[in-house]
N, C-alpha and C positions, 0 to 999 in steps of 0.2 A: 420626490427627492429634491427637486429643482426648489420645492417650497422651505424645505427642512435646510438646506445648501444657506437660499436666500436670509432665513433665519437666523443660522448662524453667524453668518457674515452679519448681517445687522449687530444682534450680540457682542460681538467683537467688533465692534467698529464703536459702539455704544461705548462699551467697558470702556475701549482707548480715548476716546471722544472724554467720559469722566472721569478718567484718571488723568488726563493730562487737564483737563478742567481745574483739579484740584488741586494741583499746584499753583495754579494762574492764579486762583482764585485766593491762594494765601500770599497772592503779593509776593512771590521770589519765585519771577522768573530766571533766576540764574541759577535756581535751585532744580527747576525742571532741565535745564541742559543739563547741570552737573549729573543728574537721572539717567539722563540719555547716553550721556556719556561712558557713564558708569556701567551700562545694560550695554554698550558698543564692547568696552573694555574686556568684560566678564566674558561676553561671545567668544569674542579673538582669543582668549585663554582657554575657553573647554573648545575651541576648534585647533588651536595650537596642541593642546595635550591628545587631544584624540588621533594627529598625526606622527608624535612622536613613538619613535619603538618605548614597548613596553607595557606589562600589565597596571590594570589599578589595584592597587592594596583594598579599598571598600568592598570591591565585588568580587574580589577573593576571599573576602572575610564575610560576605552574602551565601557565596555558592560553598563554601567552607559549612556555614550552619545550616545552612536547607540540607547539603546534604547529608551531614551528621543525624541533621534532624530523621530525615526518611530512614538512613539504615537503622536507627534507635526505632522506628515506629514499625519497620519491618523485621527486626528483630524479637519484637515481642509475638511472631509467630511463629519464628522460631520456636521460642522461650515456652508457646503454647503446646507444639508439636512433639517437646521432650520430653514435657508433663504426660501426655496422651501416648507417648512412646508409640511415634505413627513410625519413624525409623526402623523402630526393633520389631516390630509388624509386619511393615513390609518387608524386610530381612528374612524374617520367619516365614513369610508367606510364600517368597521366591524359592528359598532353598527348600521349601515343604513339595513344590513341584515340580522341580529340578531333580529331588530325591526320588517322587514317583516314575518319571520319565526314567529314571536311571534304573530303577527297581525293573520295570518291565520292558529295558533295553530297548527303550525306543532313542532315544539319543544317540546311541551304539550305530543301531539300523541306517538312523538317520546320517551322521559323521561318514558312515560307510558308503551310504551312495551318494554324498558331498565330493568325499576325495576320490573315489571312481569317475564322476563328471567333471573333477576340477584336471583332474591326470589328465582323460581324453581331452580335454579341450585348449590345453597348452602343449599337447605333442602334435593334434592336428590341425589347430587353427591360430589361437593365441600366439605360439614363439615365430610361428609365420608370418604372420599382421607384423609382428614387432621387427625379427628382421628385415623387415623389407622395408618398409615405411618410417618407421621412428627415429631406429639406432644412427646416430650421427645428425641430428637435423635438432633443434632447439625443441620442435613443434609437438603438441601433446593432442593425439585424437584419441577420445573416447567413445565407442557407439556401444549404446546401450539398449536396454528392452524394456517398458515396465508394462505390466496386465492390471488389471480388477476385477474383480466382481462383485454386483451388488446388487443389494435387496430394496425395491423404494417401495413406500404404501401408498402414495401418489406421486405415480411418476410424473403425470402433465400440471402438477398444482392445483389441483381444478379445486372446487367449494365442495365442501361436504355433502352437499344435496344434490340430485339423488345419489349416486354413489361414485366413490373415487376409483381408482384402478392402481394393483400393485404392480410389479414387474423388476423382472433379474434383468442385469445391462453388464454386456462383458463390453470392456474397452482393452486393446490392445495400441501399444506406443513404440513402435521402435522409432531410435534419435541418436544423433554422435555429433558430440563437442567438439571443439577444434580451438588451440589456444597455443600464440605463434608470438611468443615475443623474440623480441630484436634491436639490433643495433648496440653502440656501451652503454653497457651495466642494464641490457634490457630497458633502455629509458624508451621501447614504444612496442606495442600491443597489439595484436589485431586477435578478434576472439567470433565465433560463432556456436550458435546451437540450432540443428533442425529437427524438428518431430514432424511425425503423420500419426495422427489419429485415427482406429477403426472402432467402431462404435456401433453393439449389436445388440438390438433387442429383443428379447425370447418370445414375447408374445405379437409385439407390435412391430413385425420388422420393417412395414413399411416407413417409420421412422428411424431405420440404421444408417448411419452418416459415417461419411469420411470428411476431416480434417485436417488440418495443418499447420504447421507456426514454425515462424524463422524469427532468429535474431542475431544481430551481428555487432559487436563494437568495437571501435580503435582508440585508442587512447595512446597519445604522443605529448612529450615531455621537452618542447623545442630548446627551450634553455633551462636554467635553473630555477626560471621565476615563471616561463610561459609555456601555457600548457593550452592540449586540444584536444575535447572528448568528441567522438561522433557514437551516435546508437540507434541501429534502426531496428525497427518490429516488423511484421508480417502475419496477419493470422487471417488462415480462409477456416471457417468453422458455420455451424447451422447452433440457432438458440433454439431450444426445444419446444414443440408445440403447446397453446395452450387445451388442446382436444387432443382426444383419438383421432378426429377426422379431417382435422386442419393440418395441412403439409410445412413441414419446420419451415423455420426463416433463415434462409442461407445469405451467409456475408463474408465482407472482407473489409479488413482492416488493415490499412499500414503505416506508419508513424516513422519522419526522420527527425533528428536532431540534434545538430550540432551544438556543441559550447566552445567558445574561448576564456581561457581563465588566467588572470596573473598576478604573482603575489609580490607584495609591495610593503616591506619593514613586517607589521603584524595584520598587514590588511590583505586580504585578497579579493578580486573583481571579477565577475563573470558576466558575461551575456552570453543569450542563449535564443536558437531560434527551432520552433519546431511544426513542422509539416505532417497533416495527420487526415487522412481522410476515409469515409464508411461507405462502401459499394453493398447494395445485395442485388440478388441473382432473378428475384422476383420483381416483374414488375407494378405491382402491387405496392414497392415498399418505397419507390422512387421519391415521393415526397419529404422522407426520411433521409435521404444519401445528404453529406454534405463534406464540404473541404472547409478546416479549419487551421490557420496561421497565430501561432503564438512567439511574442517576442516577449522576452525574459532577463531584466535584471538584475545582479548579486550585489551584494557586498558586504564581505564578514571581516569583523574586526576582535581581533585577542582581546577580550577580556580578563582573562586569568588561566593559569594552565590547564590545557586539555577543555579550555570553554570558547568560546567565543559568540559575542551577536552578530544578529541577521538581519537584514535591509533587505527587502526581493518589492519589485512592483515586474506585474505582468500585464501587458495587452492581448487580448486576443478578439479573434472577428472567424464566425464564421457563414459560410456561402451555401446556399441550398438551389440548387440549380432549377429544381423540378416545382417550387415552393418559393412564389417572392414575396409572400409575407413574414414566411420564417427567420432570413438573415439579422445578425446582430452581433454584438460587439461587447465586452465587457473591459473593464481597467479596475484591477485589485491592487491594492498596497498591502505590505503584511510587515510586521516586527517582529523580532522574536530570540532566541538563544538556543545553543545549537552545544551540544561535549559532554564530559562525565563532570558530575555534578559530585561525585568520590569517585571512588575505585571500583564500588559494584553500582555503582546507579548513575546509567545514561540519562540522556532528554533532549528532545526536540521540542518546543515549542510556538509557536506562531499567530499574532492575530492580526486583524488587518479587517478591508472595508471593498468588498466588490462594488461596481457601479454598472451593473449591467442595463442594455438597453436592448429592444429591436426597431427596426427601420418602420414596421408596419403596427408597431402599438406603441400607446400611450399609458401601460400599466405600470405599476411599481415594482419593479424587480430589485433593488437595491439591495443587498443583506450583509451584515457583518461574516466575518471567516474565520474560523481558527481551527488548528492540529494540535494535536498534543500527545507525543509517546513517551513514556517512561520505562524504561529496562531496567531490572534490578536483580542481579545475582543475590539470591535468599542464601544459599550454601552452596558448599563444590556440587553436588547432587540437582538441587533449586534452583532455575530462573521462572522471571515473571515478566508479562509483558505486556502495558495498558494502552488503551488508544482511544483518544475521541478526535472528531471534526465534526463540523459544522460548515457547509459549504452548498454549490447547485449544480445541476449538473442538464445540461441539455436533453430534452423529454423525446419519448419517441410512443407518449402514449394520445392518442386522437389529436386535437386542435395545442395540446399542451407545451408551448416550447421549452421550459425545465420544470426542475424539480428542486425542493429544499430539501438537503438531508441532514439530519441529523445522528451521529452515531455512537455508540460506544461500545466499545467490546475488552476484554480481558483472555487474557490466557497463562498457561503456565505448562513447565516440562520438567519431569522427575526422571532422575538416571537412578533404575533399581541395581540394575548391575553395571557393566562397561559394554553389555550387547543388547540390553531391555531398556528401552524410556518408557514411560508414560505422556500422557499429552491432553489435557483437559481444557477447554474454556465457554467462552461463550460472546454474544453481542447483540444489542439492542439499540435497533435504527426504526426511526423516525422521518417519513418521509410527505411531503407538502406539497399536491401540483398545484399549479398557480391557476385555475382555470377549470369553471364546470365544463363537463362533457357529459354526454350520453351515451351509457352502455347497456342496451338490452332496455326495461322501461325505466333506468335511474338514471338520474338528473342530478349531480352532485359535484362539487370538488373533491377530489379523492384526497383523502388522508389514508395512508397506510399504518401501522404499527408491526414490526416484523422483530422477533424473539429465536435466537436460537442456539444452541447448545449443544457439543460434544465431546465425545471421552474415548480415547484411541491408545495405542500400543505400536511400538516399534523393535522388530527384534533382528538382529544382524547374526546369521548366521553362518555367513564369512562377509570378507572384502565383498563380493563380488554377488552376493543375494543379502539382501535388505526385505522385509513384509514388516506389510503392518495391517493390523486389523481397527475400525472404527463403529463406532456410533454416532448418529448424528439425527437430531430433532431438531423440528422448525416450523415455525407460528405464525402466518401472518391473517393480522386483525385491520380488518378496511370498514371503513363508513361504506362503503358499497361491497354489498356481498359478494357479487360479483367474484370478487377476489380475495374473501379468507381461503384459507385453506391452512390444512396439516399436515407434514409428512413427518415418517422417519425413516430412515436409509440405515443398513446394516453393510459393510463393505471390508473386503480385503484386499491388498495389493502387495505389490510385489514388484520391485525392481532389482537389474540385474546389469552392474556395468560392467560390460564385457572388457 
């Protein structure tokens, strides 16, 4: 990088070197100040206009035709869908099952022991909870239940040879929200949510774990211009083995981080600082444990209504206690644009340039960054929702310090009725470790390719029980065998806020 860096700075030092040449060299020099001049002038007006309130008319009339453009291009599947009468299909299709359920009073049955369990449960518990706790206090607690169950055809990932192993996994979650706003007009916030995880396997239960996760945020509104987010995580949880006979990987993760933010005519500023570090319970994995510090700054500027662009550079470093060749450091710059580009089509956008290093190597880790999501309401019924990056991410596989990913995925959600969605999509990531390792007799840099896709259902059948049923497939292809593998997961669930 340091070569590429040097290069370019030559290049531009070249350029200016002969363009200022080439003025001299036509004999007016007072033409090359009037230049300079003129290039000072020019500045101080796109820095002057970029501080005054107000949008630009050009990039109103930018984001004006992109997004005209996209809803005209996603209209036409619309346009395709009406042809193909997918609406009056699935219409038909609903009320075809709706009808049989009705036919053989299973609906009936079911509505019947709904409002029997909804009755008991507000004369003996629910108006209890509420009296005592809630009535008269701003504050909103909800503690809920959710379950699953599922079908995997490899549960541990493993490679197809010699043979994989299926397995049923019930997971059980009870968790209760809590969300306290305060002070006038509610200008500050304090919000939480906590689960425990149990997690039981049918055949393999010496892999059944319990787990955990907390999160907590305030967000205070000091003036009309100055504002403070905090948010912190907590998750104690095991990643699932890759054997039958290999004991999970139990860890903990916890992440603060504060922001300050303030807005200023059509500009707003944020810095942001965040504390994040990965403990496991083995010590086996100690090499791996690190504390990372990231300092983060903003700054968005109105473009056009409901748009604005983006400015963000972040440092971060992080420390590996057990491991002094691992610590290292990176500094990212990113650009980008950020609001509704119409009325149905959001975006985020970003790209930028990481520069990462470590203390104990002299390799290339350098790589371009970017995000990109687009949300687009298709019809009242239709949403769609895209996503790529391209970014690294610190490795925790043998000698490897990161990893390059690259990703894409799509999705999408259909409202058959007001209590049915559907929910389809999929994603394809591409993944680069920077660094041969040896696993088993292979000797390689692992390139992964991972592929996967699913098709699921949500059916609400009051407030207060939600299920949904899934499918889910997934592919991953490696230059080392080691690590293809296949599954597919068949799964229901069930949540229930009480």
């Amino acid at each position: 990088m340091r070569r590429v860096t040097s290069y370019l700075i030559f290049l531009v030092s070249a350029g200016s070197f002969f363009l200022s040449s080439s003025f001299l060299y036509a004999g007016d020099l007072g033409t090359a100040k009037s230049g300079a001049n003129s290039i000072g002038v020019n500045a101080r007006k796109v820095i002057d206009a970029a501080l005054q309130p107000g949008t630009c008319p050009f990039i109103e009339g930018v984001v004006k035709f992109f997004g005209q453009g996209l809803d005209w291009s996603f209209d036409r599947l619309v346009v395709g869908a009406d042809r193909a009468k997918v609406s009056e299909i699935s219409d038909h299709v609903v009320s075809g099952m709706a009808q049989g359920l009705s036919d053989f009073k299973i609906d009936q049955g079911i509505n019947q022991t709904l409002d029997a369990f909804e009755g008991l449960a507000k004369k003996f518990w629910a108006k209890d909870f509420t009296s005592q706790i809630l009535q008269g206090t701003p504050a909103k607690v909800k503690p809920y239940l959710k379950a699953g169950f599922e079908y995997n055809s490899n549960v541990f990932d493993e490679p197809e040879a010699p043979k994989t192993r299926d397995e049923v996994l019930w997971t059980w979650t009870p968790g209760v929200s809590v969300n306290f706003p305060f002070g006038a007009d509610d200008r500050y916030r304090i919000g939480a949510v906590y689960e425990a995880r149990f997690l039981e396997f049918g055949k393999y239960d010496q892999h059944d774990d319990i787990g955990q996760s907390f999160g907590a945020l305030g967000n205070f509104k000091l003036t009309d211009n100055l504002y403070v987010n905090v948010t912190e995580e907590y998750v104690k949880d095991a990643a699932r083995a890759g054997t039958a006979f290999v004991k999970r990987v139990e860890y903990e993760d916890q992440k603060v981080s504060p922001t300050v933010g303030y807005n200023w005519r059509d500009w707003t500023f944020e810095t942001q600082y965040e504390n994040a570090h990965r403990r496991y319970d083995s010590s086996i994995y100690d090499q791996f444990e690190y504390d990372n510090n990231v300092i983060t700054g903003r700054a968005y500027r109105t473009l056009a209504p409901n748009f604005r662009g983006l400015l963000e550079y972040n440092y971060s470093h992080f420390d590996y206690d057990y491991d002094v060749t691992r610590p290292g450091r990176y500094h990212q710059g990113r650009v980008g644009v950020v609001g509704q580009l119409s009325e149905r089509t959001g975006i985020l956008a970003r790209v930028g340039y990481m520069d990462r290093n470590y203390h104990s190597s002299k390799g290339e880790f350098d790589k371009p960054v970017a995000d990109i999501r687009l949300r687009h309401t298709l019809t009242k019924r239709t949403d769609l929702d895209f996503y790529f990056h391209r970014t690294s991410y610190e490795s925790t596989f043998t000698n490897n310090r990161f990893l390059d990913e690259k990703r894409f995925q799509a999705s999408a959600t259909y409202l058959f009725t007001s209590k049915l969605r559907g929910r389809t999509g999929g994603a394809l990531i591409r993944q680069n470790y920077d660094a041969a390792a040896a696993t088993g007799r292979v000797f390689i840099k692992r390139r992964d390719t991972v592929g996967n896709l699913f098709v699921g259902f949500d059916y609400a059948f009051r407030p207060w029980l939600l299920t949904s049923i899934d499918y889910r497939y997934e592919r991953n292809n490696s230059n080392n065998s080691n690590f293809d593998y296949t599954n597919h997961g068949m799964a229901l669930g069930l949540i229930m806020p009480l």
